[in-house]
VOLUMDO-726492 format. One record per atom (N, C-alpha, C): residue in one letter; atom name; x, y, z. Coordinates in steps of 0.02 Angstrom, whole numbers. Layout:
<atoms>
ATOM r  a   east  north     up
ATOM A CA      X      Y      Z
...
</atoms>
This chain:
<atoms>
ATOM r  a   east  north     up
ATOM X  N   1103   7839  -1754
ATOM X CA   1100   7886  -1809
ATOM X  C   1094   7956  -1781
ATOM X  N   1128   8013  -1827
ATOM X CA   1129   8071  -1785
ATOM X  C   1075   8094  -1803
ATOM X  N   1037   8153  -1738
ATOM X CA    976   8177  -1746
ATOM X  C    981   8234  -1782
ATOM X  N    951   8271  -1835
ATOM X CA    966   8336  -1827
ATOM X  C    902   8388  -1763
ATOM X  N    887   8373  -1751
ATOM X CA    846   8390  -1685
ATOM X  C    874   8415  -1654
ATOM X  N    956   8365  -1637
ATOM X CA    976   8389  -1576
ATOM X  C   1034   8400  -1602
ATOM X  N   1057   8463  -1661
ATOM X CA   1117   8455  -1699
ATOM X  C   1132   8505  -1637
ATOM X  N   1201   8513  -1633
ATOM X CA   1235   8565  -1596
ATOM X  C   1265   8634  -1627
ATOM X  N   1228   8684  -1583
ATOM X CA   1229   8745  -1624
ATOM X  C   1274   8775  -1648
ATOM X  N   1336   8769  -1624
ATOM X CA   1403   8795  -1677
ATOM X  C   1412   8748  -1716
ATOM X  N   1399   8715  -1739
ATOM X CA   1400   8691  -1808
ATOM X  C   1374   8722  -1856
ATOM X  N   1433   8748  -1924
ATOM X CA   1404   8783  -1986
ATOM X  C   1337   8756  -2006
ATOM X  N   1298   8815  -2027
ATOM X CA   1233   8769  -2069
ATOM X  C   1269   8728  -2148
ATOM X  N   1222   8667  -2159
ATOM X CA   1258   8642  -2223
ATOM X  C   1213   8553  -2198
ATOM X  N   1262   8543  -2236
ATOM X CA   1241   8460  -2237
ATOM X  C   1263   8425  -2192
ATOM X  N   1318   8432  -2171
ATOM X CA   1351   8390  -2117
ATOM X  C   1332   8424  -2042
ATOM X  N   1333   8396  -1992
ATOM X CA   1323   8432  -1921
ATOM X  C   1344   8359  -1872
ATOM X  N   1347   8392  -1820
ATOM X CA   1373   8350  -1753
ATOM X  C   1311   8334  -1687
ATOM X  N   1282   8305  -1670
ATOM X CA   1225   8305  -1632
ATOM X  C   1247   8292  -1562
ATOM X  N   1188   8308  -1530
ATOM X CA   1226   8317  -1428
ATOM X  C   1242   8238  -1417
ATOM X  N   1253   8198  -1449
ATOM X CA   1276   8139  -1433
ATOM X  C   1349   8122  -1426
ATOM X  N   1381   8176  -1461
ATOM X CA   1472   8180  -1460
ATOM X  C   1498   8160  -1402
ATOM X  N   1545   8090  -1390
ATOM X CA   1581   8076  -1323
ATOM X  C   1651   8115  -1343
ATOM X  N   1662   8153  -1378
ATOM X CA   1732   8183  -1383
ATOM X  C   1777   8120  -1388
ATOM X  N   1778   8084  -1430
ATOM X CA   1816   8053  -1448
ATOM X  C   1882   8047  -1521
ATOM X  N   1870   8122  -1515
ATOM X CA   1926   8146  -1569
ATOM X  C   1936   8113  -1625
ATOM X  N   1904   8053  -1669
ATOM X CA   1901   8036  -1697
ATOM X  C   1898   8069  -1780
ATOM X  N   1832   8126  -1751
ATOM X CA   1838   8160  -1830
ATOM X  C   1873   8214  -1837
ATOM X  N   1889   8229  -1780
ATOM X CA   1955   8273  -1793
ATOM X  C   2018   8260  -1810
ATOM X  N   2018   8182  -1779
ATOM X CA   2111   8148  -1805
ATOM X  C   2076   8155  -1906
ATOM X  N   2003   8114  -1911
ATOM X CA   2021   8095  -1983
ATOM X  C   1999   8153  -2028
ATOM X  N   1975   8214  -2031
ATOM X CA   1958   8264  -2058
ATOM X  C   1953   8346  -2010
ATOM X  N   2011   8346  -1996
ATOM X CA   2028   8421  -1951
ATOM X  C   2017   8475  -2005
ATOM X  N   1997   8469  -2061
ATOM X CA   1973   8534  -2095
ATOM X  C   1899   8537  -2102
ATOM X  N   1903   8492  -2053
ATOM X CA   1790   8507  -2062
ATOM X  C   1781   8494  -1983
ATOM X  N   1799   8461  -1936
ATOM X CA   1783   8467  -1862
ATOM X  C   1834   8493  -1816
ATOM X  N   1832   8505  -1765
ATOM X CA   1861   8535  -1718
ATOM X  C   1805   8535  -1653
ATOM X  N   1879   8523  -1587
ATOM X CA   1812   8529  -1534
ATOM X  C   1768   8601  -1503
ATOM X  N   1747   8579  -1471
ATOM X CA   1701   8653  -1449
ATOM X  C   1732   8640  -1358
ATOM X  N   1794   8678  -1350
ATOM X CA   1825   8672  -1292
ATOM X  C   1771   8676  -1235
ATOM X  N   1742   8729  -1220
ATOM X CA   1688   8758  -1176
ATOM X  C   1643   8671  -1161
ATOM X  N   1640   8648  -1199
ATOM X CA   1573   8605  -1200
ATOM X  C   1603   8515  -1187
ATOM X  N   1653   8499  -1230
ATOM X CA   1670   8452  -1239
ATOM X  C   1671   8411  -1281
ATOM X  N   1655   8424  -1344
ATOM X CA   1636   8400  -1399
ATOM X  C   1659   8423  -1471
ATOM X  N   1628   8401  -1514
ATOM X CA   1658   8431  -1582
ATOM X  C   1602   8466  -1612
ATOM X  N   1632   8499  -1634
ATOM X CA   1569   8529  -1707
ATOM X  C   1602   8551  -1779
ATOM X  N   1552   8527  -1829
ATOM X CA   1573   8557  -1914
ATOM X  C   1595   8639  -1897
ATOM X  N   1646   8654  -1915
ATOM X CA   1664   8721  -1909
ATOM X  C   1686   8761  -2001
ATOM X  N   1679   8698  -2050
ATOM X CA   1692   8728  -2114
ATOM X  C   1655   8665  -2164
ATOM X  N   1589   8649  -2195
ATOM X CA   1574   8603  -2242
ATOM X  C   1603   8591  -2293
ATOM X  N   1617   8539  -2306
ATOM X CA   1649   8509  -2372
ATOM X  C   1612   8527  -2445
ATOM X  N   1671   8552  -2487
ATOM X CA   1641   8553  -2541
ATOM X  C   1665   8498  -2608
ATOM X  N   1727   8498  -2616
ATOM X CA   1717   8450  -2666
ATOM X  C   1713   8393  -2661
ATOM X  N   1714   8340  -2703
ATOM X CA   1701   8276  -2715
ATOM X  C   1751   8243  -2657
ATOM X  N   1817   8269  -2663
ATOM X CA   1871   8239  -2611
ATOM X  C   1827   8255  -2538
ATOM X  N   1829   8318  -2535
ATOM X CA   1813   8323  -2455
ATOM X  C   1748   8309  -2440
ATOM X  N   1699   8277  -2485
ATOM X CA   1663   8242  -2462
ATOM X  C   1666   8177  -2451
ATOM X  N   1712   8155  -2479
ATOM X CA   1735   8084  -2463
ATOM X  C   1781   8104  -2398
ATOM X  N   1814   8158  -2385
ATOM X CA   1844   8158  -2328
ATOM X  C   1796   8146  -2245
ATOM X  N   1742   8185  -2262
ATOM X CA   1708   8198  -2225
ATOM X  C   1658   8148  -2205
ATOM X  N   1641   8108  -2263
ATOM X CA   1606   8041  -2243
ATOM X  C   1652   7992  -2222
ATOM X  N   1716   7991  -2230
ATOM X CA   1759   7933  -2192
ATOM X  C   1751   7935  -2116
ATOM X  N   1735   8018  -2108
ATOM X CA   1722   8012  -2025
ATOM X  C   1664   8017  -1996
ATOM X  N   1619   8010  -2028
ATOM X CA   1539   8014  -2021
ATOM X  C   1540   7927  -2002
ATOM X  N   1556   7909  -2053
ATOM X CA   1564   7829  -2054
ATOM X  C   1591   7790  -2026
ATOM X  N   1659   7835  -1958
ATOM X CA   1704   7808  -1938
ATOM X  C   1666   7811  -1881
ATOM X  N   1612   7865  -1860
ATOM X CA   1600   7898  -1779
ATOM X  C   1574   7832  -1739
ATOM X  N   1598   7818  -1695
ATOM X CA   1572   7765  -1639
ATOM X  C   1508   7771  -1624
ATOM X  N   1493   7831  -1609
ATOM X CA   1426   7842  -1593
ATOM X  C   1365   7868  -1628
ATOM X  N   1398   7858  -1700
ATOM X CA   1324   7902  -1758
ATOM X  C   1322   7957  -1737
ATOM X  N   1368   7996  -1721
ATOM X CA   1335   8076  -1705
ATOM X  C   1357   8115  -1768
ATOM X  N   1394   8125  -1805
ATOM X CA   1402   8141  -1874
ATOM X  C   1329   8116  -1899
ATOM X  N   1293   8179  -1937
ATOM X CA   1251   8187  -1983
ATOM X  C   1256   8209  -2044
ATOM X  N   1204   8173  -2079
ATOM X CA   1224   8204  -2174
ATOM X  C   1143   8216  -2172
ATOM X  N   1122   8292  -2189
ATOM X CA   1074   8279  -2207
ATOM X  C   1049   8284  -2289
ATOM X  N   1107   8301  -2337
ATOM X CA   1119   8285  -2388
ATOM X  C   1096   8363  -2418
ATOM X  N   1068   8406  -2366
ATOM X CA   1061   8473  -2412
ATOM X  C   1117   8500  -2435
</atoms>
């Protein structure tokens, strides 16, 4: 489960975030490239735009839900 403890700091503030657990496995970027992208420098991804409607929150939990490693967080604020 992702921490927010250890969310990673370019990630927009919001509900969704990416935690230092990211293996860069492009996953939420293949399934929602309008809310992640990687953080080249680092190796990983981060929320770079939160979802607002009903769709793109279903967009955005398909890849929360999809992540291999629980690093996608909802903290539902």
């Amino acid at each position: 489960m992702a921490d927010p403890d250890h969310r990673m700091p370019e990630s927009v503030p919001g509900r969704y975030y990416v935690d230092d657990t990211c293996i860069d496995c492009d996953l939420c970027r293949e399934t929602a490239p309008q809310f992640f992208r990687r953080q080249d420098d680092g190796g990983y991804s981060v929320v770079y735009r939160q979802p607002e409607t009903a769709e793109e929150i279903a967009v955005a939990e398909a890849a929360r839900e999809g992540c291999p490693t629980e690093t996608i967080g909802n903290d539902g604020a």
